[in-house]
Every structure is written in structure tokens, then in C-alpha cells.
Gaussian input, Z-matrix of N, CA and C with variables (Angstrom, degrees):
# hf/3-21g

backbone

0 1
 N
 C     1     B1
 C     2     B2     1     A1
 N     3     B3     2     A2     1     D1
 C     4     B4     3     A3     2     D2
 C     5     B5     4     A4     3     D3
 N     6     B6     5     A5     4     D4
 C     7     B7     6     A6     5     D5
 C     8     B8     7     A7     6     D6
 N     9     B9     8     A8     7     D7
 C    10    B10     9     A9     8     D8
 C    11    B11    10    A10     9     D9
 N    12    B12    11    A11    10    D10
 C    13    B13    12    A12    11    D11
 C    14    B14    13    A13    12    D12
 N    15    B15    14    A14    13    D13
 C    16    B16    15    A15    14    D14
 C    17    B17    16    A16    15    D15
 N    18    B18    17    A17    16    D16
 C    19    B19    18    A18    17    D17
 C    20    B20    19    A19    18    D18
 N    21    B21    20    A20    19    D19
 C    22    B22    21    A21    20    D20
 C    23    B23    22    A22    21    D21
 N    24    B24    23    A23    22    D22
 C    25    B25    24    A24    23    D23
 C    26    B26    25    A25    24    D24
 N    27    B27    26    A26    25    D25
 C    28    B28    27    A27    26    D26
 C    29    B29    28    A28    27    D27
 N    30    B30    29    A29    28    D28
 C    31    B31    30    A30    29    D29
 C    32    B32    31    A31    30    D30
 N    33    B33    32    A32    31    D31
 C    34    B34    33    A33    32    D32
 C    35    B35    34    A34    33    D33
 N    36    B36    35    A35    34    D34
 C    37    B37    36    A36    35    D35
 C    38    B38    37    A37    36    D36
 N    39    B39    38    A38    37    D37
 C    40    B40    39    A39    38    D38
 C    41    B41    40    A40    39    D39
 N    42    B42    41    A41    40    D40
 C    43    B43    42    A42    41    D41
 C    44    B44    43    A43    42    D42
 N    45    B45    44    A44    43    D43
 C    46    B46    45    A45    44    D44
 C    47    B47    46    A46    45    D45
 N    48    B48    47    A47    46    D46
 C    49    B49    48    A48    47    D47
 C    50    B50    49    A49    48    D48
 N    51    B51    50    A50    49    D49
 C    52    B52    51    A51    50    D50
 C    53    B53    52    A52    51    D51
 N    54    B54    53    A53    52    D52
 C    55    B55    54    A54    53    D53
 C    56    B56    55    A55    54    D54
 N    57    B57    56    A56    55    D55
 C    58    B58    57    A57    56    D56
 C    59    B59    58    A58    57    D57
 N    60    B60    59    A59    58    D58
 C    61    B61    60    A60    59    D59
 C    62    B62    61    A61    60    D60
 N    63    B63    62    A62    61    D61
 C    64    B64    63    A63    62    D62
 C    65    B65    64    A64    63    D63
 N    66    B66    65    A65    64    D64
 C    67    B67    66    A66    65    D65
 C    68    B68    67    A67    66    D66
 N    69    B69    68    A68    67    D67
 C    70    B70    69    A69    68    D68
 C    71    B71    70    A70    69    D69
 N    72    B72    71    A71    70    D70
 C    73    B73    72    A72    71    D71
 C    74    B74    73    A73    72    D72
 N    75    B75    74    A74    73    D73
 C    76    B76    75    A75    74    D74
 C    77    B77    76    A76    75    D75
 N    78    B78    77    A77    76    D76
 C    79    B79    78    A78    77    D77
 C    80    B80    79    A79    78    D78
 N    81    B81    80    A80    79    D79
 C    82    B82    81    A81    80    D80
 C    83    B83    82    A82    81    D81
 N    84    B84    83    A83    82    D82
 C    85    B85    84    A84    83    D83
 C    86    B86    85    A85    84    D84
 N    87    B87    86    A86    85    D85
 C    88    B88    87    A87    86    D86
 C    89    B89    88    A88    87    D87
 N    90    B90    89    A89    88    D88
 C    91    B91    90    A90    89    D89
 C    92    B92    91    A91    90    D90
 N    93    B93    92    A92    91    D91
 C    94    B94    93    A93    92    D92
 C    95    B95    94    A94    93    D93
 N    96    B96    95    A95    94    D94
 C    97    B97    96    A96    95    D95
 C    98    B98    97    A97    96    D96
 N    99    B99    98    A98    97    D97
 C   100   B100    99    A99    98    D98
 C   101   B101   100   A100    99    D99
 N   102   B102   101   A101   100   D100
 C   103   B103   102   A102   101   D101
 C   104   B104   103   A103   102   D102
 N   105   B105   104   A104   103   D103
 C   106   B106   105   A105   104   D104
 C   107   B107   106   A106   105   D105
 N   108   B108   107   A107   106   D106
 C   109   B109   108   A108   107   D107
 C   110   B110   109   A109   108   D108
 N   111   B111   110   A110   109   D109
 C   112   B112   111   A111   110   D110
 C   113   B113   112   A112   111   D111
 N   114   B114   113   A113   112   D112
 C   115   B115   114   A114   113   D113
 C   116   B116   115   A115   114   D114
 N   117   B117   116   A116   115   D115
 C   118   B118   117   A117   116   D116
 C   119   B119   118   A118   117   D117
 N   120   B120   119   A119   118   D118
 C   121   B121   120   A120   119   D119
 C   122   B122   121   A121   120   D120
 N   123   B123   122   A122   121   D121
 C   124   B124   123   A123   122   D122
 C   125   B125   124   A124   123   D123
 N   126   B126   125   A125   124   D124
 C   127   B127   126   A126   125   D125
 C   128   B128   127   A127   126   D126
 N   129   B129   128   A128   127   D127
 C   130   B130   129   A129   128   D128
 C   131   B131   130   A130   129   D129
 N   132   B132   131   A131   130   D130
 C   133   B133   132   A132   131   D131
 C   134   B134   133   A133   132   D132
 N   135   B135   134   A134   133   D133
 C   136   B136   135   A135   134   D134
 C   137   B137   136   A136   135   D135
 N   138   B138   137   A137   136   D136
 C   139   B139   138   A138   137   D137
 C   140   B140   139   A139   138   D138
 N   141   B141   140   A140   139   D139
 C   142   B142   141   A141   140   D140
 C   143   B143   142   A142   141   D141
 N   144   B144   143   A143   142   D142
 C   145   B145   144   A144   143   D143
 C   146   B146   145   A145   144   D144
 N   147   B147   146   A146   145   D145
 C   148   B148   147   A147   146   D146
 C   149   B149   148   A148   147   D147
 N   150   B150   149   A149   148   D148
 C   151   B151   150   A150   149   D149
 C   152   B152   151   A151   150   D150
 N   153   B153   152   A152   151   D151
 C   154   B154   153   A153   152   D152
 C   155   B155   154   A154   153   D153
 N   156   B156   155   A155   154   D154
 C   157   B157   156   A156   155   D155
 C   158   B158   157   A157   156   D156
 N   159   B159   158   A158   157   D157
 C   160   B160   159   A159   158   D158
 C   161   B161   160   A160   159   D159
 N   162   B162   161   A161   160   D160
 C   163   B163   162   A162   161   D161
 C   164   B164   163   A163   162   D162
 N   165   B165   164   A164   163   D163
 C   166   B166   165   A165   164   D164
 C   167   B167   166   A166   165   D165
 N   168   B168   167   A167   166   D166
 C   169   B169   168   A168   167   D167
 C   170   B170   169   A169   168   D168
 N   171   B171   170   A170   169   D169
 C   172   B172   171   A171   170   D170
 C   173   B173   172   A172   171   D171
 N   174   B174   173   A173   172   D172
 C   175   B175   174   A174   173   D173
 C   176   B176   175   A175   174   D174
 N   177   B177   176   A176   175   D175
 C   178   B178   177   A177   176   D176
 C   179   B179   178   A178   177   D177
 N   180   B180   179   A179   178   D178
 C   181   B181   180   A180   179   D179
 C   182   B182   181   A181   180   D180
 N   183   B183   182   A182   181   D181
 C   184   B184   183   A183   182   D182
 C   185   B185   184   A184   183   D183
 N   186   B186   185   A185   184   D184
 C   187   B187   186   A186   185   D185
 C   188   B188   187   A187   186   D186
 N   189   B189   188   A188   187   D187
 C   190   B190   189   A189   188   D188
 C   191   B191   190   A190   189   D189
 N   192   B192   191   A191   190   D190
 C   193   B193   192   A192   191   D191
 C   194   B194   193   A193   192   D192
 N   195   B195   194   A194   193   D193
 C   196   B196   195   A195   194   D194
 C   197   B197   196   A196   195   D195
 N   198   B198   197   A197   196   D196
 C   199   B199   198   A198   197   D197
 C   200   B200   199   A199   198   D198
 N   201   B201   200   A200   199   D199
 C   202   B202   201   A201   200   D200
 C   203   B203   202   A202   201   D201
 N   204   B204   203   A203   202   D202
 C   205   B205   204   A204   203   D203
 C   206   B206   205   A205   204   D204
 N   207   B207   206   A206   205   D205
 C   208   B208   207   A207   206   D206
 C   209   B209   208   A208   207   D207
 N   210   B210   209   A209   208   D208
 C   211   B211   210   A210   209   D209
 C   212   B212   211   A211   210   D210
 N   213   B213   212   A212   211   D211
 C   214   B214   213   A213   212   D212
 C   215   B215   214   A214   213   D213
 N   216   B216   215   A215   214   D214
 C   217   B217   216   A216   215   D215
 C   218   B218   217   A217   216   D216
 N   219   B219   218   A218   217   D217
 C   220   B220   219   A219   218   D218
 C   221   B221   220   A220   219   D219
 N   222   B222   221   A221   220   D220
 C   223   B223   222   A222   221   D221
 C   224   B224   223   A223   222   D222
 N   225   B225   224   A224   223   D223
 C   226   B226   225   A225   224   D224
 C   227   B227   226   A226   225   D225
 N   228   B228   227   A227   226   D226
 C   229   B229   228   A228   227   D227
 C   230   B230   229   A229   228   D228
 N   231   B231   230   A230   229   D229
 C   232   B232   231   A231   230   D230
 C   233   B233   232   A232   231   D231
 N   234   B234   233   A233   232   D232
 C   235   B235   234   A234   233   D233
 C   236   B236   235   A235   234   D234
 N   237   B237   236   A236   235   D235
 C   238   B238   237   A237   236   D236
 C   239   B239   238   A238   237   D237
 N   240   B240   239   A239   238   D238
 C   241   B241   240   A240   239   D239
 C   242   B242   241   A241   240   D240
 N   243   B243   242   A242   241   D241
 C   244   B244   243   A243   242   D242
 C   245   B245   244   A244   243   D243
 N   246   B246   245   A245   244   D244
 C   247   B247   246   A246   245   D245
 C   248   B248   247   A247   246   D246
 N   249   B249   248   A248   247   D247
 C   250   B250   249   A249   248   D248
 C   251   B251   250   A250   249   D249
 N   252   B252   251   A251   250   D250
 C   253   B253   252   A252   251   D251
 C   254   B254   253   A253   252   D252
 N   255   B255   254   A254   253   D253
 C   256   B256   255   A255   254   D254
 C   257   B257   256   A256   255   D255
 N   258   B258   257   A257   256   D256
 C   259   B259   258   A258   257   D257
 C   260   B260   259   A259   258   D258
 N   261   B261   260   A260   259   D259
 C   262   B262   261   A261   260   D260
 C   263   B263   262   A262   261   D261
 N   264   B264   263   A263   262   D262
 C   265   B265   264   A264   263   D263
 C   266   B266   265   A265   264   D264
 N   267   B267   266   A266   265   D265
 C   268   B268   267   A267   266   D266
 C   269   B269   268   A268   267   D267
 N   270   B270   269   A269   268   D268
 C   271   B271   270   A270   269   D269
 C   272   B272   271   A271   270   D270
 N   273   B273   272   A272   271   D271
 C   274   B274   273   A273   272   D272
 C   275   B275   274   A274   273   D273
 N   276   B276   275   A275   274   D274
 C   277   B277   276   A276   275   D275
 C   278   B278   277   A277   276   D276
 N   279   B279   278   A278   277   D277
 C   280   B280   279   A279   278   D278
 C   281   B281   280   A280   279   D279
 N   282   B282   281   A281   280   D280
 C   283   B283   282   A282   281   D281
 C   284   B284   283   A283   282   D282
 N   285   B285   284   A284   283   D283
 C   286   B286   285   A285   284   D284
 C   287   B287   286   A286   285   D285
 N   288   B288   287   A287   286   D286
 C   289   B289   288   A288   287   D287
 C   290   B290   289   A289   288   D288
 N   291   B291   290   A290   289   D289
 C   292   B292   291   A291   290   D290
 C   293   B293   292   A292   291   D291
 N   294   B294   293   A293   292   D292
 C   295   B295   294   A294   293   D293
 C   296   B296   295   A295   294   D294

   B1=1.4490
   B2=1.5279
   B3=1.2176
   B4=1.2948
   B5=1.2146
   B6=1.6281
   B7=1.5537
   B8=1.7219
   B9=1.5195
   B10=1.2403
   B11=1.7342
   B12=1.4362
   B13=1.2717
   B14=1.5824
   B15=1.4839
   B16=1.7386
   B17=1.6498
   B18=1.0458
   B19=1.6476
   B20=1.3910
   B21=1.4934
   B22=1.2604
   B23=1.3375
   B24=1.3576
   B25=1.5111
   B26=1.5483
   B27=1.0459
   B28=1.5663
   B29=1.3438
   B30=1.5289
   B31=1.4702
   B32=1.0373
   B33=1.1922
   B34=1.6730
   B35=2.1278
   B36=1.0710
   B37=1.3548
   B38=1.7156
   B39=1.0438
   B40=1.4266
   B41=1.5776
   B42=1.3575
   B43=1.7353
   B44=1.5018
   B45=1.2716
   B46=1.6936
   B47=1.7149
   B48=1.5944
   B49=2.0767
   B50=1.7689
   B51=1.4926
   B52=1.0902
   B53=1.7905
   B54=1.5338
   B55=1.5881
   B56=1.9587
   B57=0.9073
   B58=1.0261
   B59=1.7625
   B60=1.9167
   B61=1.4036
   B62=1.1398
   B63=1.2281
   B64=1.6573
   B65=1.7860
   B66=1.4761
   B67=1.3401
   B68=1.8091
   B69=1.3032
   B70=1.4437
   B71=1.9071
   B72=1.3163
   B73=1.4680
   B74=1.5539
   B75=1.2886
   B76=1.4721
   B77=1.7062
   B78=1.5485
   B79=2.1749
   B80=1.1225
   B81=1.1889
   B82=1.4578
   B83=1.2807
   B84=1.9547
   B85=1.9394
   B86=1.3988
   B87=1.7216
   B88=1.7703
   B89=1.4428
   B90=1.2915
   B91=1.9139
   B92=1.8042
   B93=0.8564
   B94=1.4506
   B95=1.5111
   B96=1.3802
   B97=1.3414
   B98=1.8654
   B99=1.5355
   B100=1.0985
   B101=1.4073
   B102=1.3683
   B103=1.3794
   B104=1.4397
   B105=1.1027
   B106=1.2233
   B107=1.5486
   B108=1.0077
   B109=1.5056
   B110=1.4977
   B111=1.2153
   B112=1.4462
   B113=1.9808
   B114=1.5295
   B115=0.9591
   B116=1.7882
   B117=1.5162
   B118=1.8126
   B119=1.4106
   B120=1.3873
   B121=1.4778
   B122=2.2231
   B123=1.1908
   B124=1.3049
   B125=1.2016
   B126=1.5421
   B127=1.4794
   B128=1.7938
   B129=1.7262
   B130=1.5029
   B131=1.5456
   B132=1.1808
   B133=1.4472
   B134=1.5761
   B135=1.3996
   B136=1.5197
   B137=1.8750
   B138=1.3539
   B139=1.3130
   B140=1.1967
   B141=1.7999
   B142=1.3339
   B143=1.6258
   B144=0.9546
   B145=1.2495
   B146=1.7440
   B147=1.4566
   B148=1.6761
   B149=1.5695
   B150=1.7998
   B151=1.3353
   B152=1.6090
   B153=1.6160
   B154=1.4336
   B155=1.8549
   B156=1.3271
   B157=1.3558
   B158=1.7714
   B159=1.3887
   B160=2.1518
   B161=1.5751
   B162=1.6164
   B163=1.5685
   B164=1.3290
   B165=1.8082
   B166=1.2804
   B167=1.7507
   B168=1.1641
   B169=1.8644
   B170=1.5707
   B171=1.4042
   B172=1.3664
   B173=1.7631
   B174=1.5191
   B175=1.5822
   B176=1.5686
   B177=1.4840
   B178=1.6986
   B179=1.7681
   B180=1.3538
   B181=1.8225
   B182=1.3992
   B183=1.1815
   B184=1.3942
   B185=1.7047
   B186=0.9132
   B187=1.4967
   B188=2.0270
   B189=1.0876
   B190=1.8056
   B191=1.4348
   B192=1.2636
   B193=1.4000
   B194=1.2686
   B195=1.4611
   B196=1.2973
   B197=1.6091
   B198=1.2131
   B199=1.6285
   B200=1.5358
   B201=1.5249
   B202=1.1697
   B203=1.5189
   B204=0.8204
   B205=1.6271
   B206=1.5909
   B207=1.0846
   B208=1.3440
   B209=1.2809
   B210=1.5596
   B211=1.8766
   B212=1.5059
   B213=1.4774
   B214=2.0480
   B215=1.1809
   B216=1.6910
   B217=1.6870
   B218=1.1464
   B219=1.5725
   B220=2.0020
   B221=1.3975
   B222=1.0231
   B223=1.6679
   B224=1.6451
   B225=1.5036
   B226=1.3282
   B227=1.8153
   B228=1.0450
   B229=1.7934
   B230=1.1982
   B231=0.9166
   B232=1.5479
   B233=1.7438
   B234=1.5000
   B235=1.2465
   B236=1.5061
   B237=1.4683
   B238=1.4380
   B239=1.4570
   B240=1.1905
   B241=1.5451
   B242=1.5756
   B243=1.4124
   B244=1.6793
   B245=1.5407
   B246=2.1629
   B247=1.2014
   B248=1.5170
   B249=1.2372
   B250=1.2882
   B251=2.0470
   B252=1.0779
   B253=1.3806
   B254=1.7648
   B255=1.7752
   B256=1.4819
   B257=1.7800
   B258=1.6661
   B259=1.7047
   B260=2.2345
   B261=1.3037
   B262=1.0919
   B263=1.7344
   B264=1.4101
   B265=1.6347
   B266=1.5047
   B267=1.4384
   B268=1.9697
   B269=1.7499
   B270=1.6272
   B271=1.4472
   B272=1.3390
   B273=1.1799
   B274=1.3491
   B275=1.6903
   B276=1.6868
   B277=1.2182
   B278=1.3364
   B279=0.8839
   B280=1.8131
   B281=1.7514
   B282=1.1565
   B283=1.6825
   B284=2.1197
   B285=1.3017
   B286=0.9087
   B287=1.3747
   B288=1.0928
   B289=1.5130
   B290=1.4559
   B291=1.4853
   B292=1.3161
   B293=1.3294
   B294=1.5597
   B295=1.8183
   B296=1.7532
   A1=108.17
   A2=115.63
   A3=123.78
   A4=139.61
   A5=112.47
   A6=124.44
   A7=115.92
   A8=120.87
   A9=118.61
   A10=92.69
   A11=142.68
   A12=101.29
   A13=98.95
   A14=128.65
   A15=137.19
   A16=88.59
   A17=147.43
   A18=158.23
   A19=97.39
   A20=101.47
   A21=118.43
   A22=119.69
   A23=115.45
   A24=136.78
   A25=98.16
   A26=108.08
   A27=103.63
   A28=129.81
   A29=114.33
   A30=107.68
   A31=109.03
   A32=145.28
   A33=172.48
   A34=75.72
   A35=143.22
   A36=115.63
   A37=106.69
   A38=106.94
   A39=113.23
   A40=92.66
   A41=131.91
   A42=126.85
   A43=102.56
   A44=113.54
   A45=124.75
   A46=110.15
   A47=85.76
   A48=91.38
   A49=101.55
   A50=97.87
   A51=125.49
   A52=105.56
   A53=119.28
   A54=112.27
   A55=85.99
   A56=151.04
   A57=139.07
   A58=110.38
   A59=100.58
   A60=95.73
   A61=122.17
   A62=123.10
   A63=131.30
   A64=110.19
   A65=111.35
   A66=116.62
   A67=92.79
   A68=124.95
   A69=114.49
   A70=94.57
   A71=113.13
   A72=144.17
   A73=96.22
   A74=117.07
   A75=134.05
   A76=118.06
   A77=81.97
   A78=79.46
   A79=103.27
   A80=142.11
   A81=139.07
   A82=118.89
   A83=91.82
   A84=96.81
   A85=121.61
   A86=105.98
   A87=102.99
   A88=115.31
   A89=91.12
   A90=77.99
   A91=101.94
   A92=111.72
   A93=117.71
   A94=110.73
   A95=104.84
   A96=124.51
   A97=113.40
   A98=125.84
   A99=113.45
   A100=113.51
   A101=107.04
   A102=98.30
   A103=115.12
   A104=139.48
   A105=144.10
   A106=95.37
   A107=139.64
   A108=136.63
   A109=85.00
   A110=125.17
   A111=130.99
   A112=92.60
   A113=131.37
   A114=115.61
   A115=113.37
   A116=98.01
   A117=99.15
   A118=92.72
   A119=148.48
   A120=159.39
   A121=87.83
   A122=123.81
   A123=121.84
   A124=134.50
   A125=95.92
   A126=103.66
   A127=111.38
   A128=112.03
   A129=121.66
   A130=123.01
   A131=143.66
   A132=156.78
   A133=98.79
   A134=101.05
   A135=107.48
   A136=105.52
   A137=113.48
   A138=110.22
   A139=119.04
   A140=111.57
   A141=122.47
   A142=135.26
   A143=116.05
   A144=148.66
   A145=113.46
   A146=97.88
   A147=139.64
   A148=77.94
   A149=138.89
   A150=134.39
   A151=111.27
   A152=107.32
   A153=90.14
   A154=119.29
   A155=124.65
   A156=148.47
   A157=91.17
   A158=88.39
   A159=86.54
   A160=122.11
   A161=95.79
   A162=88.03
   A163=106.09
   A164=124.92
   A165=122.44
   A166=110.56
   A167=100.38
   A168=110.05
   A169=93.43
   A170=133.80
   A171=131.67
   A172=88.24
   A173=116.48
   A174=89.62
   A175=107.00
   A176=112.37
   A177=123.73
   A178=112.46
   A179=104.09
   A180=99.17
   A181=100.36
   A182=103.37
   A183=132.56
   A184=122.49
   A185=108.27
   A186=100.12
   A187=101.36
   A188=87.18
   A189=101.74
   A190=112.45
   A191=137.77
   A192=121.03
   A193=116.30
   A194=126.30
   A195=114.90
   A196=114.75
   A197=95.15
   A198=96.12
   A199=121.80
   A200=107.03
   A201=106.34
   A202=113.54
   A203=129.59
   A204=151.72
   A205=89.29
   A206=135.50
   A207=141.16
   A208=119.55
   A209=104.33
   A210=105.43
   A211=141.54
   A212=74.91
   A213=91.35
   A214=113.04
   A215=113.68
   A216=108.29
   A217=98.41
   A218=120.45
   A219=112.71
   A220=123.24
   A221=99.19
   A222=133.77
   A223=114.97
   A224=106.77
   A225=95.16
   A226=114.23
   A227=98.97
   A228=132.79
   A229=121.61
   A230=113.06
   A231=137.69
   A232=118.16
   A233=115.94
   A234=123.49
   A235=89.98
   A236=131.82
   A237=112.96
   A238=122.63
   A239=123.14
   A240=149.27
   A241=106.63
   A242=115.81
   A243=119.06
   A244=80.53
   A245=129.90
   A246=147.67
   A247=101.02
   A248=120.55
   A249=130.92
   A250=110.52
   A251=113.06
   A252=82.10
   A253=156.04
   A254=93.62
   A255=111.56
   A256=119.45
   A257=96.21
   A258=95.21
   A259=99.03
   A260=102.16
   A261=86.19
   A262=132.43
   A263=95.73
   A264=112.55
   A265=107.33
   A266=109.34
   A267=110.94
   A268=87.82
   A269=127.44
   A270=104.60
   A271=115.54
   A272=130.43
   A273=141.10
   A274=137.54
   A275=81.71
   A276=122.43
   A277=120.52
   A278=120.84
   A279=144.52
   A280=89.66
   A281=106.66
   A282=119.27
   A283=106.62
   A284=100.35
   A285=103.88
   A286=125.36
   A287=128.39
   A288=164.67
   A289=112.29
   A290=120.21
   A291=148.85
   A292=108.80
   A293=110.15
   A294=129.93
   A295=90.70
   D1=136.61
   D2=174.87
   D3=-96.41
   D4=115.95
   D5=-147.58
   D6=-36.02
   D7=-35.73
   D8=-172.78
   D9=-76.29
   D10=-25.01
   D11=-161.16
   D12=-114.88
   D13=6.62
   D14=138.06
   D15=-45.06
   D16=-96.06
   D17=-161.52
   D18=-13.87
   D19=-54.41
   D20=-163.58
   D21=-55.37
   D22=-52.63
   D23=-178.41
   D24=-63.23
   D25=-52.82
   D26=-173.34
   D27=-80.96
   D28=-13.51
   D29=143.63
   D30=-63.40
   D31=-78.84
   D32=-129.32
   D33=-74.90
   D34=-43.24
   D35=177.84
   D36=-81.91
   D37=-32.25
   D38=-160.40
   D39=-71.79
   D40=-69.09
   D41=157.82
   D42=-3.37
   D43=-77.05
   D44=-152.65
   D45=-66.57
   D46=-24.52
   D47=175.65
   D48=-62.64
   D49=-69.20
   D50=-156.86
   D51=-52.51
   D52=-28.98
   D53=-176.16
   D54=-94.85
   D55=-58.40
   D56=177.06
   D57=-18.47
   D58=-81.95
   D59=-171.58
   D60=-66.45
   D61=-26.04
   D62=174.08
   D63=-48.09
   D64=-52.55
   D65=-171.98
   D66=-70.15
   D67=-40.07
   D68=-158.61
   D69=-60.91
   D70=-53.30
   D71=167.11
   D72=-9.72
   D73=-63.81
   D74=-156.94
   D75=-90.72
   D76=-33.32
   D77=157.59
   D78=-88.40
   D79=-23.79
   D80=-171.07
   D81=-56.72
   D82=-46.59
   D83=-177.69
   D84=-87.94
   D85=5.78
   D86=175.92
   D87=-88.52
   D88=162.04
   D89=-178.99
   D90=-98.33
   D91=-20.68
   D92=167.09
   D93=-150.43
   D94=140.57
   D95=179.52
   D96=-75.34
   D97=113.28
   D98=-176.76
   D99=-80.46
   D100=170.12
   D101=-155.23
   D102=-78.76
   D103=-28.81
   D104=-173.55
   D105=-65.12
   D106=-7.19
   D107=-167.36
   D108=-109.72
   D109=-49.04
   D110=-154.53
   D111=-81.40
   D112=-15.52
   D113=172.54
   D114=-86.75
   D115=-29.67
   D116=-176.35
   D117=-70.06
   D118=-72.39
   D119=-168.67
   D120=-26.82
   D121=-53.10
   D122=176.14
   D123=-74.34
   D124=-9.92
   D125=-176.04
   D126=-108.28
   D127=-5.10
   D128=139.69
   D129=-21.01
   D130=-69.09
   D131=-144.19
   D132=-76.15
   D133=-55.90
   D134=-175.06
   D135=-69.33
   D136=-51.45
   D137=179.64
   D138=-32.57
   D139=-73.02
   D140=162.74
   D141=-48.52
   D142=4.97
   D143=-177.54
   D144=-79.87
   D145=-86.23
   D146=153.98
   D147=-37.74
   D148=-120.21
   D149=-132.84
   D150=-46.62
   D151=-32.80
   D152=-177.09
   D153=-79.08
   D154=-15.59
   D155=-151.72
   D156=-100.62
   D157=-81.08
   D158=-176.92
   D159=-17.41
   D160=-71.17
   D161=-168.89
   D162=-38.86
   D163=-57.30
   D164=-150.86
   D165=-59.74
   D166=-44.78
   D167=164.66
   D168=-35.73
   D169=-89.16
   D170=-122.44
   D171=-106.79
   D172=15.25
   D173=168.43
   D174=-152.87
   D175=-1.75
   D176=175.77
   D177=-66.17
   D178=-17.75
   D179=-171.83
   D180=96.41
   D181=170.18
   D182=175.12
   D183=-59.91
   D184=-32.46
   D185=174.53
   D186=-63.25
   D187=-78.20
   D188=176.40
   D189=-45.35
   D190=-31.15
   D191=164.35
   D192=-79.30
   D193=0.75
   D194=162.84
   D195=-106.83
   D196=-18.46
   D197=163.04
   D198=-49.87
   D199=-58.97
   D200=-177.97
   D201=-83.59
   D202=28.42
   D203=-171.61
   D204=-113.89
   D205=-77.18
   D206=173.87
   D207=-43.77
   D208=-51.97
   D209=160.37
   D210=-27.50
   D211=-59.49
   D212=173.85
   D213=-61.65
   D214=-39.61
   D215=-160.16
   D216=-82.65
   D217=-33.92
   D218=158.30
   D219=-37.21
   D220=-72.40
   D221=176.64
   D222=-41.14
   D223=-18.55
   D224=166.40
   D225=-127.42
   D226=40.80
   D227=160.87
   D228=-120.45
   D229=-58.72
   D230=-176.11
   D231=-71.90
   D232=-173.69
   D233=-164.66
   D234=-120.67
   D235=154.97
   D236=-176.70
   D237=-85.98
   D238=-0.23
   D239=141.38
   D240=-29.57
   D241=-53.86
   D242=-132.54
   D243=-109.99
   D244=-33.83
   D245=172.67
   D246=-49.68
   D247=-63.12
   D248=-166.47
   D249=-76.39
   D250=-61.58
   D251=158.36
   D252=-73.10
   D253=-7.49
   D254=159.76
   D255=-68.20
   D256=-28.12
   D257=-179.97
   D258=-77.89
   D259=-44.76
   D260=-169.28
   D261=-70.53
   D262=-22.61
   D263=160.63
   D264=-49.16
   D265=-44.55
   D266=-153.73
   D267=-80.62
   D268=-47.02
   D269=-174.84
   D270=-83.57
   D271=10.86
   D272=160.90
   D273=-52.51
   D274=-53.10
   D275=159.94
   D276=-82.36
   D277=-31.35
   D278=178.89
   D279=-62.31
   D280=-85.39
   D281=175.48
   D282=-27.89
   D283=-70.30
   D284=-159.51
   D285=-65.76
   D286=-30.49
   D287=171.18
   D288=-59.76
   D289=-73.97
   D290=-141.63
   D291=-96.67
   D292=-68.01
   D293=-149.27
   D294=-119.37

């Protein structure tokens, strides 16, 4: 392994320690969280959500953009249990069938 990209990893962990405990650090020492902090801290889930999901929408192909096309319209009936194995049945079949 080559010394610059060991460096690498271990900044790149040491970064990921350091914003973790730092942020835990900083709710820790308030005595109450104001709210505008307390709305971004909620609006996390969905963000991360959206970055991991998008690309696959706008760059997985056609099977997978209709998968997750099918997902949502499950997913907002359904339980995400019942979402997640209805999406994976439909590109299964999608794959196997179709493409």
C-alpha cells in the first residue's frame, strides 16, 4: 500500500471522527436546542435520503427508475417493509421478463 493513500484513509477517518464527536460535543453543551437548529437537525434524514436515491433515479437505467417510481407510489400506502419487498419483486421481474 502506498504511503500517500494510508494518509489518505486516515485523514478521511480522522475528519469523520472529529465532525461526528465535535457535533455530538455541541448539542451536548446546550441546554436547549434552538429551533432553527432543531429544524435543520430534522431535515438530515430526508437530505440523506434524496443524495443517496437521486443519482440512482437519474443514472441506474430504466429498470431502477421505474423501480423506484413504483416504490414511492407503494411507499406511500404501504409500510416500508411491504414498499421494499414490492419494489424488489417488481425489478426482479422487471430484469427478468423485460431487459
Amino acid at each position: 500500500m502506498d504511503l500517500t493513500f494510508a494518509l489518505t484513509i486516515l485523514a478521511a477517518a480522522l475528519a469523520t471522527y472529529a465532525t461526528r464527536t465535535l457535533g455530538y460535543v455541541l448539542i451536548k453543551s446546550m441546554d436547549t436546542i434552538p429551533p432553527r437548529m432543531e429544524s435543520a437537525l430534522n431535515a438530515v434524514p430526508a437530505a440523506v435520503l434524496t443524495a443517496l436515491v437521486a443519482p440512482s433515479f437519474v443514472y441506474g437505467g430504466a429498470d431502477v427508475t421505474l423501480t423506484l417510481i413504483v416504490a414511492l407510489l407503494i411507499g406511500l400506502r404501504t409500510s416500508s417493509l411491504t414498499m421494499l419487498g414490492c419494489a424488489w419483486v417488481f425489478v426482479v421481474a422487471l430484469r427478468y421478463f423485460v431487459m
